[in-house]
mmCIF file as gemmi writes it, N, C-alpha and C atoms, coordinates in Angstrom:
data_model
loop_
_atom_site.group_PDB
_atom_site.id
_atom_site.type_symbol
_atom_site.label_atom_id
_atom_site.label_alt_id
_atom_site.label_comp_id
_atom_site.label_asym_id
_atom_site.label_entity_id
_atom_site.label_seq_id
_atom_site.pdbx_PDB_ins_code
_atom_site.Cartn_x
_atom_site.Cartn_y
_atom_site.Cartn_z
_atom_site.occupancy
_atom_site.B_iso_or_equiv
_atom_site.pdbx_formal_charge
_atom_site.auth_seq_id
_atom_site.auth_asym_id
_atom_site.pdbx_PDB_model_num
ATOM 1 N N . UNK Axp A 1 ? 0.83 -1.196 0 1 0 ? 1 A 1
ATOM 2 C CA . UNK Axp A 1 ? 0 0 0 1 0 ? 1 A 1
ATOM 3 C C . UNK Axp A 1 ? 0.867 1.249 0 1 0 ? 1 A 1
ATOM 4 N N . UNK Axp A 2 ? 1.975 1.328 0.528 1 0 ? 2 A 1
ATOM 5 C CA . UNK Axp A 2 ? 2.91 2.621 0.744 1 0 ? 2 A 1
ATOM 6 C C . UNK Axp A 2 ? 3.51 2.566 -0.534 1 0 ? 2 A 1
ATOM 7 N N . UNK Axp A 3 ? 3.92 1.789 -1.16 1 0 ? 3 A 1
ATOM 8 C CA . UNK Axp A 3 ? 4.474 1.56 -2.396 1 0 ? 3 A 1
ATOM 9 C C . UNK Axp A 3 ? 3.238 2.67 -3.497 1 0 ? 3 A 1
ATOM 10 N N . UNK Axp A 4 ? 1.934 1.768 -3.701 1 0 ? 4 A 1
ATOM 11 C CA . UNK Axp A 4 ? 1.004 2.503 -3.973 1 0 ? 4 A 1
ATOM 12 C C . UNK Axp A 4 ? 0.866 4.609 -3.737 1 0 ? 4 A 1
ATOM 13 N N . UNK Axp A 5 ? 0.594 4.415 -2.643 1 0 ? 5 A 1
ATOM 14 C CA . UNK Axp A 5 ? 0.603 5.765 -2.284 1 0 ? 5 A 1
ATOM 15 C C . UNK Axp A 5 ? 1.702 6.551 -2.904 1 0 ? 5 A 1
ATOM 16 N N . UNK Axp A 6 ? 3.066 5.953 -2.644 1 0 ? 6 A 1
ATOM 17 C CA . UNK Axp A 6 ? 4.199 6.88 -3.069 1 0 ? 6 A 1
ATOM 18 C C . UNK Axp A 6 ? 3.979 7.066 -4.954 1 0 ? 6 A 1
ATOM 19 N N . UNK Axp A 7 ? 3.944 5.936 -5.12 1 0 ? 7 A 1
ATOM 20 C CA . UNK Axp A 7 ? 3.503 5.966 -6.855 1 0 ? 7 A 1
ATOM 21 C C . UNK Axp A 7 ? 2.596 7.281 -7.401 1 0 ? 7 A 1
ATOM 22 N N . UNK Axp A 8 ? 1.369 7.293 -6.192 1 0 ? 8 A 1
ATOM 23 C CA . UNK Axp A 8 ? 0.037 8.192 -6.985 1 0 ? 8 A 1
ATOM 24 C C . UNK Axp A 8 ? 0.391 9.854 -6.494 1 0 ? 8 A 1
ATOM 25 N N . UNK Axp A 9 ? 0.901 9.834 -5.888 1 0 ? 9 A 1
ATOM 26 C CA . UNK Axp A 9 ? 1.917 11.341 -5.149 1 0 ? 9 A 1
ATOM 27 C C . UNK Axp A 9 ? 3.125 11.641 -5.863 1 0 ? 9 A 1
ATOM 28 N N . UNK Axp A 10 ? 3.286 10.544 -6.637 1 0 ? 10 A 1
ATOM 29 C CA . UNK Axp A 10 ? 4.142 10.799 -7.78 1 0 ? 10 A 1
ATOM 30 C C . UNK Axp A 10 ? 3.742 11.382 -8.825 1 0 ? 10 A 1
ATOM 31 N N . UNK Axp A 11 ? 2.794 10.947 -9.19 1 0 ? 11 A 1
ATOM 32 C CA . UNK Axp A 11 ? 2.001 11.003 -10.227 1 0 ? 11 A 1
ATOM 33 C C . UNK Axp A 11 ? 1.354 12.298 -9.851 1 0 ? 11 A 1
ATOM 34 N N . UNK Axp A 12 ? 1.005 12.558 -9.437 1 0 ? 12 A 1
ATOM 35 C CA . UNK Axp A 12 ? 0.136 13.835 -8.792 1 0 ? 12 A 1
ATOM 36 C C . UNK Axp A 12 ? 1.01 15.235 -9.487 1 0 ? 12 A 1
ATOM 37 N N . UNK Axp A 13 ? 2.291 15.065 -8.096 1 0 ? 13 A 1
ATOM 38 C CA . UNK Axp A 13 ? 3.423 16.138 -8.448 1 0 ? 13 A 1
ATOM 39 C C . UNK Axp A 13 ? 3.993 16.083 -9.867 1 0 ? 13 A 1
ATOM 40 N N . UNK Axp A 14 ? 4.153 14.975 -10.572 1 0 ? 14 A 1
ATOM 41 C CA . UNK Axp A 14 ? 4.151 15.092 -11.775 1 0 ? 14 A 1
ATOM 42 C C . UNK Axp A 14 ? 3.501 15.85 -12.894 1 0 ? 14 A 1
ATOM 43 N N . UNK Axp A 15 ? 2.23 15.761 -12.833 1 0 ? 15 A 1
ATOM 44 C CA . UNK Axp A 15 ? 1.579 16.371 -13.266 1 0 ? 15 A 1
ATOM 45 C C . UNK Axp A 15 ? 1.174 17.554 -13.397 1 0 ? 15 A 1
ATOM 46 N N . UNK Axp A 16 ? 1.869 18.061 -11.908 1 0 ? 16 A 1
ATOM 47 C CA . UNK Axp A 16 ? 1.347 19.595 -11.083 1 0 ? 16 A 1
ATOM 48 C C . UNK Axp A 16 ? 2.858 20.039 -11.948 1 0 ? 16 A 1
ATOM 49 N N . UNK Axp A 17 ? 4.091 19.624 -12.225 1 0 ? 17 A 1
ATOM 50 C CA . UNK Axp A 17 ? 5.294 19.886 -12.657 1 0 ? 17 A 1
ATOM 51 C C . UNK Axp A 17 ? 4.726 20.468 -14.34 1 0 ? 17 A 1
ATOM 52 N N . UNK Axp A 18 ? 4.155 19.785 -14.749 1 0 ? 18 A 1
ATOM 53 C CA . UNK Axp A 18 ? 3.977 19.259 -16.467 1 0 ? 18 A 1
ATOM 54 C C . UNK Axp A 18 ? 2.795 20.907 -16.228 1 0 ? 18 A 1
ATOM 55 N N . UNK Axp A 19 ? 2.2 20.467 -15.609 1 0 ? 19 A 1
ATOM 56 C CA . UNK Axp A 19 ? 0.946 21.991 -16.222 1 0 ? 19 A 1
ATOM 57 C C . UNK Axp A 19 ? 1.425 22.665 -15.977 1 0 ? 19 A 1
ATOM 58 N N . UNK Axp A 20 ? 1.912 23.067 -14.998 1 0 ? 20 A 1
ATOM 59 C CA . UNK Axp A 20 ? 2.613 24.516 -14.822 1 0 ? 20 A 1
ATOM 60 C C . UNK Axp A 20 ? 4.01 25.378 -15.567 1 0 ? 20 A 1
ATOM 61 N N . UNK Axp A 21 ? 4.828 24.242 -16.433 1 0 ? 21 A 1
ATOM 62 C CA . UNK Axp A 21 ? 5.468 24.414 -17.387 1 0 ? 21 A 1
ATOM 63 C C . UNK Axp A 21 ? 4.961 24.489 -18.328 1 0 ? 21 A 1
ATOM 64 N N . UNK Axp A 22 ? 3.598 24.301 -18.76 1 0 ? 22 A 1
ATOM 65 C CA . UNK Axp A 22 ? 3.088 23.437 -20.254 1 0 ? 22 A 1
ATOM 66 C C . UNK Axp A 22 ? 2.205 25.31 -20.095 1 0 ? 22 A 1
ATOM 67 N N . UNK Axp A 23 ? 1.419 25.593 -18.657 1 0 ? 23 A 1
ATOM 68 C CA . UNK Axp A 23 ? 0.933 27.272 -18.97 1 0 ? 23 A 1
ATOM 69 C C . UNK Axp A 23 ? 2.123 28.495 -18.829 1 0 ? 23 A 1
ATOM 70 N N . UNK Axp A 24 ? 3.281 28.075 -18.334 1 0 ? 24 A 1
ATOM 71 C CA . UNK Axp A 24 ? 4.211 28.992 -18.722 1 0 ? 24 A 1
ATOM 72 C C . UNK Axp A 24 ? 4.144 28.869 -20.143 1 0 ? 24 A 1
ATOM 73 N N . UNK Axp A 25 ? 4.625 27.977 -20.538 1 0 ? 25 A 1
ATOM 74 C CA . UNK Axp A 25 ? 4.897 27.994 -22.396 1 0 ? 25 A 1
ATOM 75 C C . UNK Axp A 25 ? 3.582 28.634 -23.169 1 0 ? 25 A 1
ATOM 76 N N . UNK Axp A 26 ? 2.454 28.357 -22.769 1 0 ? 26 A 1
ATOM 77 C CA . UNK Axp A 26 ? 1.621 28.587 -23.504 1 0 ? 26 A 1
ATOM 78 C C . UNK Axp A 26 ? 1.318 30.311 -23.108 1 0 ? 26 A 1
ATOM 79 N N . UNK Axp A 27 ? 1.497 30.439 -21.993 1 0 ? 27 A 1
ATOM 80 C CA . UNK Axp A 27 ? 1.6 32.494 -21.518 1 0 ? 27 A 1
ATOM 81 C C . UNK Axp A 27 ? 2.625 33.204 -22.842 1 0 ? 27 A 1
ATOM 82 N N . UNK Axp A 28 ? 3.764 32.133 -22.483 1 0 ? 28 A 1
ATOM 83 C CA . UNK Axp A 28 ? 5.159 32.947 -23.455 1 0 ? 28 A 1
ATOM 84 C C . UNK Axp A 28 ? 4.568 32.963 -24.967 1 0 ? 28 A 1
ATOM 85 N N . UNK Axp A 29 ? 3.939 32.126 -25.426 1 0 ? 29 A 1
ATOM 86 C CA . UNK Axp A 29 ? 3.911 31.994 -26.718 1 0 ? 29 A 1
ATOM 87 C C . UNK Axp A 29 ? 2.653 32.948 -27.219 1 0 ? 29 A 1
ATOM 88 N N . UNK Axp A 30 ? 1.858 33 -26.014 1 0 ? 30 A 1
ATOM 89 C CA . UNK Axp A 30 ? 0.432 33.728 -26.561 1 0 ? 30 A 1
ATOM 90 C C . UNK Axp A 30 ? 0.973 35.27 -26.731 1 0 ? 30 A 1
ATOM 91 N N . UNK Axp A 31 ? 1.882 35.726 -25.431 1 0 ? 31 A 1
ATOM 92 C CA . UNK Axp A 31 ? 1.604 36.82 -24.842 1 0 ? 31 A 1
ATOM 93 C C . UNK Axp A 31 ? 2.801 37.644 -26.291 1 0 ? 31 A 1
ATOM 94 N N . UNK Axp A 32 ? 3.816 36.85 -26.666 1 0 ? 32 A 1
ATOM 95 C CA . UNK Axp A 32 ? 4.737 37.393 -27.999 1 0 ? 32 A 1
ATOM 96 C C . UNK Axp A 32 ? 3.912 37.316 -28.684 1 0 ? 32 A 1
ATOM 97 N N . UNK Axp A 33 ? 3.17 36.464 -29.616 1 0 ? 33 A 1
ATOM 98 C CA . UNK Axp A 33 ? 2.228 36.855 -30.603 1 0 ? 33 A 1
ATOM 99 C C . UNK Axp A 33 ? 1.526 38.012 -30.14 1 0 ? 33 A 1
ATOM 100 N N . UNK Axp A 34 ? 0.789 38.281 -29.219 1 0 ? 34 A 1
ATOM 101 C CA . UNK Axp A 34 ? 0.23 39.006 -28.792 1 0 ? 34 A 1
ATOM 102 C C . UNK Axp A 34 ? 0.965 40.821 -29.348 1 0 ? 34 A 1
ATOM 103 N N . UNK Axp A 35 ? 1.982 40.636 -28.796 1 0 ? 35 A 1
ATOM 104 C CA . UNK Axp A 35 ? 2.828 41.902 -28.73 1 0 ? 35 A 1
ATOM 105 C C . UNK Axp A 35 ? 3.952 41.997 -30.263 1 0 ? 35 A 1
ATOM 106 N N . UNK Axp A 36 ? 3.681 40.936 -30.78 1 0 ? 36 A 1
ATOM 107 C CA . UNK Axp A 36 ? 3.641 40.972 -32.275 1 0 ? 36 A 1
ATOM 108 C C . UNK Axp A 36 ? 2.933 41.628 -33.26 1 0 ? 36 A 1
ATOM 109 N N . UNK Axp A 37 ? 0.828 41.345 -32.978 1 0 ? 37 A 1
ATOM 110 C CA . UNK Axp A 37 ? 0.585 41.768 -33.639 1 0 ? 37 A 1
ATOM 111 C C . UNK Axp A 37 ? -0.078 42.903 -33.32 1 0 ? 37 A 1
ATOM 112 N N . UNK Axp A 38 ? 0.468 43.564 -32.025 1 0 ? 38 A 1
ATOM 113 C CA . UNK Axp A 38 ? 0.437 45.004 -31.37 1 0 ? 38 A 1
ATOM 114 C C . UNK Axp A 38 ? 0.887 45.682 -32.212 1 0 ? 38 A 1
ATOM 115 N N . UNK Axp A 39 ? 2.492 45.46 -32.299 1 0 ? 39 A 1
ATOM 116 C CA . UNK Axp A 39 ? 3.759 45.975 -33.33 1 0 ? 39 A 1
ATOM 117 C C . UNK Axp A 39 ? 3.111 46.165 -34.263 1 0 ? 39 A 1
ATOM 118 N N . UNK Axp A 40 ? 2.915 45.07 -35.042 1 0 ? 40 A 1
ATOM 119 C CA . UNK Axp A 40 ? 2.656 45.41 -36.37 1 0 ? 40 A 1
ATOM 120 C C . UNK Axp A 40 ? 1.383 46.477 -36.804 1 0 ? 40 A 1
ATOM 121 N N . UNK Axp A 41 ? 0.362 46.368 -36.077 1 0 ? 41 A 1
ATOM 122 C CA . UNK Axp A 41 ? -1.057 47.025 -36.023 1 0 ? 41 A 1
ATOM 123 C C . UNK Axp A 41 ? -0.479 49.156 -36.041 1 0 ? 41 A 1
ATOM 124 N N . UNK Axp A 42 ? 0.518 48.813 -34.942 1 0 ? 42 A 1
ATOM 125 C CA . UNK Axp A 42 ? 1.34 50.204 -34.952 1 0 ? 42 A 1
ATOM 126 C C . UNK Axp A 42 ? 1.749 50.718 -35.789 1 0 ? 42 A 1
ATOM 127 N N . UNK Axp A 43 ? 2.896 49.806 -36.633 1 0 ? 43 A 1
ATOM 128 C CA . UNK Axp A 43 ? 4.175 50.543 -37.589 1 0 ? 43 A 1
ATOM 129 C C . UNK Axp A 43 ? 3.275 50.227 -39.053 1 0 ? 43 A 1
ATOM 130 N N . UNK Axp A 44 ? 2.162 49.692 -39.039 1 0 ? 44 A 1
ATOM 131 C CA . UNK Axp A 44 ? 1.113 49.531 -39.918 1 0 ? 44 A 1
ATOM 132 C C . UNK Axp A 44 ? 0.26 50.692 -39.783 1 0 ? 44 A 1
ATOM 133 N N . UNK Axp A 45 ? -0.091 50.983 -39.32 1 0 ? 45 A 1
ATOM 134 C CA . UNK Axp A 45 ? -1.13 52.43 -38.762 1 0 ? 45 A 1
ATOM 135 C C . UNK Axp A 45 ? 0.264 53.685 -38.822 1 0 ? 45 A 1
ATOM 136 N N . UNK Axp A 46 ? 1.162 53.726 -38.606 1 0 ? 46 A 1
ATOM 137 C CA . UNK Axp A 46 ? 2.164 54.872 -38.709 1 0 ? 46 A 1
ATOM 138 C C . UNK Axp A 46 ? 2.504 54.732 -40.06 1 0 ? 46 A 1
ATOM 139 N N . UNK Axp A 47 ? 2.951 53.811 -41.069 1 0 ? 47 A 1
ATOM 140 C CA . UNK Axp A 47 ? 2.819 54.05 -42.417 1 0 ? 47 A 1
ATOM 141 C C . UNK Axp A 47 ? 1.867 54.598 -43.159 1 0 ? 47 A 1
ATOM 142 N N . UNK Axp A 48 ? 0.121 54.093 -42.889 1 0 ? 48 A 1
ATOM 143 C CA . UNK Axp A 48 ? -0.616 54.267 -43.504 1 0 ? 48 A 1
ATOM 144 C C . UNK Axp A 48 ? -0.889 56.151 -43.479 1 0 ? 48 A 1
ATOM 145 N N . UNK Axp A 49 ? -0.749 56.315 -41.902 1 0 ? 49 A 1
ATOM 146 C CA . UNK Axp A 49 ? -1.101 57.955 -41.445 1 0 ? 49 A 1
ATOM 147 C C . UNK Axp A 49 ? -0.026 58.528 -42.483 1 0 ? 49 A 1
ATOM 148 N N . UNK Axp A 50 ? 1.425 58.025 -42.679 1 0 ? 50 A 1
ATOM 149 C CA . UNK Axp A 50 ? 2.449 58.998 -42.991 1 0 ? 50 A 1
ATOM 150 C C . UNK Axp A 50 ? 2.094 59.12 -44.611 1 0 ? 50 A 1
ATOM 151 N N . UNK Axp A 51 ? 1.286 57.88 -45.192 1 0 ? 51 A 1
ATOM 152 C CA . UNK Axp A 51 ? 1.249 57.486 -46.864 1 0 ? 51 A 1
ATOM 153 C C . UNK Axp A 51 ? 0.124 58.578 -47.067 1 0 ? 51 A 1
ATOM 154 N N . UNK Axp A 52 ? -0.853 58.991 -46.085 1 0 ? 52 A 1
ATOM 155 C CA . UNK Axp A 52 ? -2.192 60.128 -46.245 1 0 ? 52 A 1
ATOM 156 C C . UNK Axp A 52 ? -1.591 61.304 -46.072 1 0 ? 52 A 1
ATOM 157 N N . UNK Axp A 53 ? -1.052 61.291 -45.073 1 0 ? 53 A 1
ATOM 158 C CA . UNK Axp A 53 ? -0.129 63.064 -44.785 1 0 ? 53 A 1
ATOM 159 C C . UNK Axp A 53 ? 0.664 63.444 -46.367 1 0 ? 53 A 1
ATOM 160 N N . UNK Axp A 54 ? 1.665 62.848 -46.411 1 0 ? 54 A 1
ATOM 161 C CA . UNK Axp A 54 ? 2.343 62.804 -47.63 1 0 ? 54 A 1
ATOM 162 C C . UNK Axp A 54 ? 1.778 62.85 -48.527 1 0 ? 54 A 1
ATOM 163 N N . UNK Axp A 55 ? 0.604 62.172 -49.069 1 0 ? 55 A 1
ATOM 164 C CA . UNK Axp A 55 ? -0.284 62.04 -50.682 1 0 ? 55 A 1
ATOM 165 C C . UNK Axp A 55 ? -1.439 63.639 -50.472 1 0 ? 55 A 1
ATOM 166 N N . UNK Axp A 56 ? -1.843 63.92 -48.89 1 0 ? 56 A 1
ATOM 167 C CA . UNK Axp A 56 ? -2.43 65.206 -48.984 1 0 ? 56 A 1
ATOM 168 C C . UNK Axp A 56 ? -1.339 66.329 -48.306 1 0 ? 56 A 1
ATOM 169 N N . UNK Axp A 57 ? -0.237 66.425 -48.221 1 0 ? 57 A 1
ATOM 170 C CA . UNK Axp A 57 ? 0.534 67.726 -48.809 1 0 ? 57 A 1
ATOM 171 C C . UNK Axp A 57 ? 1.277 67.742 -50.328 1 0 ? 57 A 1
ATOM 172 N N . UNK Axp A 58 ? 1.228 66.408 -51.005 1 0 ? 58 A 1
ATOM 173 C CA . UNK Axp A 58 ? 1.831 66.786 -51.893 1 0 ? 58 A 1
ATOM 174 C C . UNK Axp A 58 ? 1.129 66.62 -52.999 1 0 ? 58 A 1
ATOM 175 N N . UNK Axp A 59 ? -0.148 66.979 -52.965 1 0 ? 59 A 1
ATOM 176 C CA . UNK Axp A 59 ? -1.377 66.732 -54.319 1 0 ? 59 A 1
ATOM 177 C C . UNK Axp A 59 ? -1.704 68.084 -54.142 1 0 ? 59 A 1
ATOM 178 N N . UNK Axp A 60 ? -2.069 68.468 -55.48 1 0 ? 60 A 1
ATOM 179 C CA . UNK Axp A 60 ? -2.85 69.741 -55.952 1 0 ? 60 A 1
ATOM 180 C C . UNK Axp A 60 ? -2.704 71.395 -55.352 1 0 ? 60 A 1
ATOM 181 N N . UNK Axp A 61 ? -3.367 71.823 -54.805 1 0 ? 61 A 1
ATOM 182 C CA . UNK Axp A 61 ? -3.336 73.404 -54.685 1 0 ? 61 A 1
ATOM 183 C C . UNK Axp A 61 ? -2.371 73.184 -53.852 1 0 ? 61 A 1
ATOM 184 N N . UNK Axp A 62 ? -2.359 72.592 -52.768 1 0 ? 62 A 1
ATOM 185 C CA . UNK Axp A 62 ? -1.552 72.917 -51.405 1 0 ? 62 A 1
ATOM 186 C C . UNK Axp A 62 ? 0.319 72.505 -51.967 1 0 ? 62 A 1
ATOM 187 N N . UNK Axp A 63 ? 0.208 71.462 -52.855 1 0 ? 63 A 1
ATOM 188 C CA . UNK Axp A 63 ? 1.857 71.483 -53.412 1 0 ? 63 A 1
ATOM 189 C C . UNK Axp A 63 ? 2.21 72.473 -53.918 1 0 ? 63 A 1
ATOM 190 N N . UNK Axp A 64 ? 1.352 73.658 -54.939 1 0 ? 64 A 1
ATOM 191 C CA . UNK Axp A 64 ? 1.597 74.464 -55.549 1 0 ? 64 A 1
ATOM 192 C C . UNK Axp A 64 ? 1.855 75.592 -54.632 1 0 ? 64 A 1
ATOM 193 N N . UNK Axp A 65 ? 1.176 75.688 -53.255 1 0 ? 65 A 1
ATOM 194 C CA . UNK Axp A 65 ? 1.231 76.842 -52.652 1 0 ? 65 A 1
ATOM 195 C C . UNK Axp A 65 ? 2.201 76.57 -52.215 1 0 ? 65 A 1
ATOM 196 N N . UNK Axp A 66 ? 2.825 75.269 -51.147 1 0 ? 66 A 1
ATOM 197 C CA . UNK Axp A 66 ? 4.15 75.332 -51.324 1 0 ? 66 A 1
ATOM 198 C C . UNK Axp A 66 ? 5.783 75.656 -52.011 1 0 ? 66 A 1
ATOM 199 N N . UNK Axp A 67 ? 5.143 75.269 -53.15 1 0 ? 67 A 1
ATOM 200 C CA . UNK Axp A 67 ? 6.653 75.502 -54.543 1 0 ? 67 A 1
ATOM 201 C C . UNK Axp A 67 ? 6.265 77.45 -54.711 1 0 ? 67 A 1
ATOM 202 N N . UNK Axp A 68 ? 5.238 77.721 -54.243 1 0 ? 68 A 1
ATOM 203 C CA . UNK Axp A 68 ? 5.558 79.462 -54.531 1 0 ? 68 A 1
ATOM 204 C C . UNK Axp A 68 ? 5.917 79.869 -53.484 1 0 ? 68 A 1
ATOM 205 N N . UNK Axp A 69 ? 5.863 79.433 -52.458 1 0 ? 69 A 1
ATOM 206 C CA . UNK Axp A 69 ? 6.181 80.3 -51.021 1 0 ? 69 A 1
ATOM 207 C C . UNK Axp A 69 ? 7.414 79.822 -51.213 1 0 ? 69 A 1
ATOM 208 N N . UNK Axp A 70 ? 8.55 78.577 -51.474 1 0 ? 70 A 1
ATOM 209 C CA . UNK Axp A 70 ? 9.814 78.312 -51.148 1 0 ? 70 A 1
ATOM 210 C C . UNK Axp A 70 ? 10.137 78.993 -52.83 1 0 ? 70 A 1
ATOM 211 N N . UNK Axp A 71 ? 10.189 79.512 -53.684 1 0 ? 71 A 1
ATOM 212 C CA . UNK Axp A 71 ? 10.275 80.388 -54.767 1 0 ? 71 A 1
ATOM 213 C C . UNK Axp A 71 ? 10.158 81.713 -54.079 1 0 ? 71 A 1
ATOM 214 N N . UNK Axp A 72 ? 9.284 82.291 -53.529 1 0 ? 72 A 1
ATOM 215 C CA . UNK Axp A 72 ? 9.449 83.641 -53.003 1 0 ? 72 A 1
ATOM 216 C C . UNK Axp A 72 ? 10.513 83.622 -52.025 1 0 ? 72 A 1
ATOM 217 N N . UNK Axp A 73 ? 10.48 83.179 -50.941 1 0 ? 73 A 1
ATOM 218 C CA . UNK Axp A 73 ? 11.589 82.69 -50.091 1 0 ? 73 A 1
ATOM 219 C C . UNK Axp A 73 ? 12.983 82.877 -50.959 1 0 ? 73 A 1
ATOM 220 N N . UNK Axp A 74 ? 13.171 81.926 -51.985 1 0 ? 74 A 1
ATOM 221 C CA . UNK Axp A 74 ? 14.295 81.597 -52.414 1 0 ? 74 A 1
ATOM 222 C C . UNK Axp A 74 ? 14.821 83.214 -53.11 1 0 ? 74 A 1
ATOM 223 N N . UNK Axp A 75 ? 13.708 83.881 -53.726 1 0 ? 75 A 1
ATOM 224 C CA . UNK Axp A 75 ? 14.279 85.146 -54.293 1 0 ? 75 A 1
ATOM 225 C C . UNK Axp A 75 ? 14.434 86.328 -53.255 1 0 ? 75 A 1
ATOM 226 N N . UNK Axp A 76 ? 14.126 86.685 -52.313 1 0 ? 76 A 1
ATOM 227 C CA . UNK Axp A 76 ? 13.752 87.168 -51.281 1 0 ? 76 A 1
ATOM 228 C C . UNK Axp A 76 ? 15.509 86.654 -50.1 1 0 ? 76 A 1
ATOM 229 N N . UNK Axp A 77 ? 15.942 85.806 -50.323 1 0 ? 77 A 1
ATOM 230 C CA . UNK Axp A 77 ? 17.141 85.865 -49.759 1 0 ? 77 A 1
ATOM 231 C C . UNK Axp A 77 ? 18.357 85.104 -50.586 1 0 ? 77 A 1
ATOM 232 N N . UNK Axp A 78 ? 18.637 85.965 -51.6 1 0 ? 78 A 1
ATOM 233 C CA . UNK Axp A 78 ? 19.353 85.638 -52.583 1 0 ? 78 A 1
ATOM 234 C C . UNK Axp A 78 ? 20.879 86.336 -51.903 1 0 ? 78 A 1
């Protein structure tokens, strides 16, 4: 019977060993994806803002008002 017992207390702590390594791994693995596709959602959203900023200062009236103000500028401190 002690034989027994020691076996299933084996088995027990075994097990208590195995899950608690097996939800570390599974924390580590969720929590990097996780903060993966944080990252990306970011430097994805900071391209897209910089591709709109850029395409609306450098389209139509507002490019032109630019190239005359750095033209006046430019003659203006010759």
């Amino acid at each position: 019977m002690g034989r027994f017992l020691l076996g299933a207390v084996a088995v027990v702590v075994g097990l208590f060993v195995v899950g608690a390594i097996a939800t570390w791994l599974f924390h580590l693995l969720f929590s990097s994806i996780f903060y993966l596709i944080v990252g990306a959602l970011v430097v994805g959203g900071a391209i897209w803002l910089y591709a709109r900023a850029k395409r609306t200062i450098g389209s139509g009236r507002n490019q032109r008002r630019i190239e005359a103000a750095a033209a006046t500028w430019r003659q203006r401190n010759r």
